[in-house]
N, C-alpha and C positions, 0 to 999 in steps of 0.2 A: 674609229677615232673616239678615244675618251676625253668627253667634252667636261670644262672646267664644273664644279658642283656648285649652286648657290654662293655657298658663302667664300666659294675662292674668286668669285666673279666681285660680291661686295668687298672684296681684301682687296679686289686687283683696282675696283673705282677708287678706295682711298686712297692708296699711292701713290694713282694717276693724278686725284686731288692735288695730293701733296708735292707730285712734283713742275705741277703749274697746271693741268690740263683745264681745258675751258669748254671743251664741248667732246659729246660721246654720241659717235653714229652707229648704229646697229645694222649689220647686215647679212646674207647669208648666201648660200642656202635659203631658209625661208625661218626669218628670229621667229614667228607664233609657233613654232613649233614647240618653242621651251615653254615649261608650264610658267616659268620663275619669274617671266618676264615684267611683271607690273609691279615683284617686286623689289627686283633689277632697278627698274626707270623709277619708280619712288625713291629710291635711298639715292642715286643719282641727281634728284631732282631736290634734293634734299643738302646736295655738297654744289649746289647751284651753277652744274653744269646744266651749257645748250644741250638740248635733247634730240635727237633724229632717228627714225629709222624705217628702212626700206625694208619692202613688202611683196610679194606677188597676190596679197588679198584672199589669199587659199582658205587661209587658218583664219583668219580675226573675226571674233564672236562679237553679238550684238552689246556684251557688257563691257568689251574691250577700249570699246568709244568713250565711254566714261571717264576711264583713266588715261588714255592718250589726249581728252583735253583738259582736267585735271594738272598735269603736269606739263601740257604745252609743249610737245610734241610735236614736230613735222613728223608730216606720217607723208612717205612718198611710195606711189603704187607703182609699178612695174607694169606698163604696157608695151607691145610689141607693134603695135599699127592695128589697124581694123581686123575687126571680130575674127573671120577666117582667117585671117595669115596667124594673128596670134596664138589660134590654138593650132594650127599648124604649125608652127615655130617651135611650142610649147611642146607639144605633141599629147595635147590633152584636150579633149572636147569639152567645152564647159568653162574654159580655164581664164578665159575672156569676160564671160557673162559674172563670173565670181568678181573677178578684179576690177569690173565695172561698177556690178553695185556697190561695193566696197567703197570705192570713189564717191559714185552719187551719193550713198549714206555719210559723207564724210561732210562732203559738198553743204547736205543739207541741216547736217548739227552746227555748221560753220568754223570746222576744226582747221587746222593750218595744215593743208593737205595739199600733192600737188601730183601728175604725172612725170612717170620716169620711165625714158623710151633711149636706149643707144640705136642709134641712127647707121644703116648701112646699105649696100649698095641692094637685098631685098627688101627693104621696105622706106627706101629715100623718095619713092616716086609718089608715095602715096601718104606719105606723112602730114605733109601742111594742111592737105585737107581734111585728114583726119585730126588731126589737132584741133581745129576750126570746129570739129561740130563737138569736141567735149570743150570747148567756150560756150557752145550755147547751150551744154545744159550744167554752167557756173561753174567749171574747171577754172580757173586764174593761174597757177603756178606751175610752169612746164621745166622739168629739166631736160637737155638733149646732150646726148653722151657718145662718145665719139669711139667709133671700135678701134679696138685692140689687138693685135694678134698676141695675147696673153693666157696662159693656161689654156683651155679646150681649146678658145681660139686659134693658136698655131695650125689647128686643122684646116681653118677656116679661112684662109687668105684671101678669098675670093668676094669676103663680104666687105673686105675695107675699100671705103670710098677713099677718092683721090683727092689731094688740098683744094683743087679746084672746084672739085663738086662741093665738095665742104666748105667752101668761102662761100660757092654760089646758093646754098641753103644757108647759110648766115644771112645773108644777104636777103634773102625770101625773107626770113622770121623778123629782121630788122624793120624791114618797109614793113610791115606786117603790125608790128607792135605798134611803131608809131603813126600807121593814120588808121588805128582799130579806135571805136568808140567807146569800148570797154579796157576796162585796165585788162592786161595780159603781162604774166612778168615771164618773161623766157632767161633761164638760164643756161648759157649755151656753152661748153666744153670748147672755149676758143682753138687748143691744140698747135696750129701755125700761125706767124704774122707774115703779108707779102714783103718779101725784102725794100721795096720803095716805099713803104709806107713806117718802115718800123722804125725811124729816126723820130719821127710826128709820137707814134704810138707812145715811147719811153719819156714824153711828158707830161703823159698824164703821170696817177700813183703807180708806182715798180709792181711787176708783175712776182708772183710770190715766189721764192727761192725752189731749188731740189733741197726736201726735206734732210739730203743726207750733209748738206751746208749748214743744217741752222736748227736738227734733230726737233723740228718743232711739231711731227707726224709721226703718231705711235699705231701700227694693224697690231691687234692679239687673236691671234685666231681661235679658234672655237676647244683646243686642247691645250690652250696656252702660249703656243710660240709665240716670240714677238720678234716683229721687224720694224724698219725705221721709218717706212711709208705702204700705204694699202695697197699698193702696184705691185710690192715687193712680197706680199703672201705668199706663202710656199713657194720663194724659190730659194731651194738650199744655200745660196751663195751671199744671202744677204739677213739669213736667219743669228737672232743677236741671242737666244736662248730661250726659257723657257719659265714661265710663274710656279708652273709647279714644284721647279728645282731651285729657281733665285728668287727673292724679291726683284720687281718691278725695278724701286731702287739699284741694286746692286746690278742687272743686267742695263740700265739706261746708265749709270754712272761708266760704267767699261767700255760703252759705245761710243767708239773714237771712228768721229767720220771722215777726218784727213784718212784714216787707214785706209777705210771702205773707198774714198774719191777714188785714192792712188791706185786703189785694186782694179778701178775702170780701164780697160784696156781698148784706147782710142785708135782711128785710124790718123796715117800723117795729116792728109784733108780736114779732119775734123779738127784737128791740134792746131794745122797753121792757117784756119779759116780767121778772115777778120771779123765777122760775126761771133767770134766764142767767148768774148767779154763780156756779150747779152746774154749767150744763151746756154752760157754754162756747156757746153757739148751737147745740149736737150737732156733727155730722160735715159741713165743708164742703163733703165731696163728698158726699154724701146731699142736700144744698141745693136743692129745687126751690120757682121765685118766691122766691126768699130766706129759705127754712123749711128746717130738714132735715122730710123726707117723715114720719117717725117721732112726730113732735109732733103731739099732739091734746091735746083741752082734757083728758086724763084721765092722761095720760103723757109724761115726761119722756126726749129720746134719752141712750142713753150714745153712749161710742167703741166702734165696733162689733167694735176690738180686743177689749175689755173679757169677756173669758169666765171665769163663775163654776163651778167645780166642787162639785156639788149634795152 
């Protein structure tokens, strides 16, 4: 893959500028890979966009620190659960011990740093209490991410947890947060609501649209293409073009997402469910047989954007 060059990436932040964007998350593969990147997030930090970007802690040098709080930077590391499974996950020895200190160093500059773990049926059993001991060496900020069968994932079927395991680990992290003595902020990939509950839930603030309603979610990936939300990365069928070939402008101006809804090819169920006023039919790319996969007779999908901090 030929990946954008410096100043096609600075061409691409101003556009994004210009055509409303407010925040720019970096992710990969592994972003320290690129040399460019500090001065990438400077000029980024410069058109005063939020800053983010995820890590596996491989690459990030001791000078790297500097400028991630400098510019004020979430910097969120990629862990897998305790030490062995990770680098058995990983399939890299060591891989663990990298993206730990990485943390603790982050921990102890006081950078806005936090772990990031997708939650699945090999490492759900052992998570909360692995969680619990990077609290107690001043971890604060957890995000949990709820798998996918997307991209490799399709192979993987085996690793997704059930809505009910997954309420009932909401559920662990919730009691958890609130009778902990220390602040903990869990951000948790909500994913489903139980259908009794979801009349209550839709008074709190609205739960955020499918970006393909409201174009308000730009992925560019690493050669340029762009789609209309980061779910939808490399899959041909929702690829809107390319930076190298159009302006940012010109492919986001043509991006007509009546076209794209219409192109969703629903089952009757899903079309004449009473529920599809809230939930939009879920996530078009979750869609399998014309369902998103996450719908049961007991649970409603959200956007799997949608993460609630407990």
């Amino acid at each position: 893959m030929e990946v954008l060059s410096t100043q096609q990436v600075l061409d691409l932040l101003t556009e994004g500028s210009e055509l409303g964007a407010r925040n720019l998350h970096v992710f990969g593969g592994e972003p320290f890979l690129r040399d460019d990147l500090e001065e990438v997030f400077e000029y980024a930090y410069d058109l005063n966009l939020m800053l983010s970007v995820a890590t596996n802690g491989s690459r990030i040098e001791p000078k790297d620190f500097d400028w991630i709080k400098k510019y004020n930077l979430f910097l969120g590391i990629t862990l897998h659960g305790p030490e062995e499974f990770h680098d058995s996950f990983c399939k890299r020895e060591g891989s663990y011990e990298q993206a730990f200190q990485a943390l603790k160093t982050a921990v102890k500059l006081n950078l806005n740093v936090g772990a990031i773990t997708c939650v699945t049926k090999l490492n759900s059993k052992t998570y909360f209490t692995w969680m619990k001991s990077l609290v107690e060496v001043g971890v604060r900020t957890f995000f949990v991410i709820y798998f996918s069968p997307l991209g490799r994932g399709k192979q993987r079927t085996e690793y997704q947890m059930s809505n009910l395991e997954w309420n009932a680990l909401l559920q662990t992290l919730k009691d958890y947060v609130l009778n902990s003595n220390l602040p903990v902020h869990v951000h948790f990939e909500r994913s489903v609501i139980p259908k009794i509950t979801f009349p209550l839930y839709f008074q709190r603030p609205p739960v955020i649209p499918c970006s393909l309603y409201t174009k308000s979610n730009c992925a560019i990936d690493a050669n340029g293409d762009v789609y209309p939300c980061i779910l939808y990365l490399r899959n041909p069928e929702f690829r809107l073009g390319n930076f190298k070939m159009n302006s940012l402008h010109e492919i986001w101006g043509k991006f007509n997402p009546k076209i794209m809804i219409e192109a969703v090819k629903r089952s009757d169920s899903c079309i004449n469910c009473q529920y599809i006023t809230l939930c939009n039919g879920g996530c078009p790319v979750y869609y399998l047989a014309g369902l998103d996969f996450r719908c049961d007779a007991k649970h409603i999908p959200l956007c799997p954007l949608f993460t609630e901090l407990l």
